[in-house]
N, C-alpha and C positions, 0 to 999 in steps of 0.2 A: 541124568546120569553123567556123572565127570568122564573125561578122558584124558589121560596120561599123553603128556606133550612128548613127543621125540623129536630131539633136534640134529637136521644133517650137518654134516661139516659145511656146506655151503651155506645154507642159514645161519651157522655160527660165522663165519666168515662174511656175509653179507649185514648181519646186523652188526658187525662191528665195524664194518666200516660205514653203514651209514649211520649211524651214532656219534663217529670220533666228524662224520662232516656235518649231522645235524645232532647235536646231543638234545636238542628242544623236543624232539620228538619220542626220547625215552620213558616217560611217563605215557602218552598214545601207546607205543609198544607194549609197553608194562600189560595197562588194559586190556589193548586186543586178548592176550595170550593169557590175563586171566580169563576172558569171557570166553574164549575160544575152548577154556579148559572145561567152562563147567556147561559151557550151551553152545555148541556149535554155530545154530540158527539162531543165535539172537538176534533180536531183529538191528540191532545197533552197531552190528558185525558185516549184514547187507553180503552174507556167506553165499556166493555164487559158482557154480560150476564152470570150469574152462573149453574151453574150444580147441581147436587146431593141434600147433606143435603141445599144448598143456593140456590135452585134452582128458588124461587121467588123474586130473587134478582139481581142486579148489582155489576161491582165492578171497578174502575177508578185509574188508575193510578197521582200517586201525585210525583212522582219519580222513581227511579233504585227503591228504597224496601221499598217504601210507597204506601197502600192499601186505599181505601174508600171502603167500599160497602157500600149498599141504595138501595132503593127501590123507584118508581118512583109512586107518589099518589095525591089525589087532596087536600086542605083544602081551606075549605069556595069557593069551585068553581074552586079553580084557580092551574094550576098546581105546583106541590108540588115535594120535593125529600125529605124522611125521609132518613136522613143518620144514618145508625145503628151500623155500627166498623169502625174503624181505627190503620193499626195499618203495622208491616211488612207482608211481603208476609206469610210468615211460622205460623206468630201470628193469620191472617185474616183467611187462609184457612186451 
């Protein structure tokens, strides 16, 4: 079952700025964010639950040092993924 990407203003803001400092990574992103649409758990995604201060959240691999986290939610019904940063490992956590 797919699920409907929602993007927060911080994510819009975070993938912009790490694109204009690594644009080699925009096709990774691309990726991620289709696999993330149509299968959350692919295995190629390496989708893990967070800890501590991110503790109601996920985080998904887009590469070797590309991050997602998000959060798994509904809108109008149907299931939903708010994606809230992007970014490297060091940047994300």
């Amino acid at each position: 079952m797919s699920h409907l990407l929602l993007r927060s203003s911080a994510f819009v803001r975070d993938s912009r700025r790490l694109l204009r400092k690594r644009p080699d990574l925009a096709g990774q992103l691309l990726h991620a964010l289709q696999l993330l649409e149509a299968a959350p758990y692919a295995p190629q995604l390496k989708t893990h639950k967070l800890k501590g201060k991110h503790k109601d959240s996920w985080a998904c691999s887009g590469g070797y040092d590309l991050r997602v986290v998000f959060s798994f939610t509904k809108y109008q019904g149907k299931p939903a993924v708010l994606l809230e940063t992007v970014g490297t490992h060091d940047e994300v956590y």
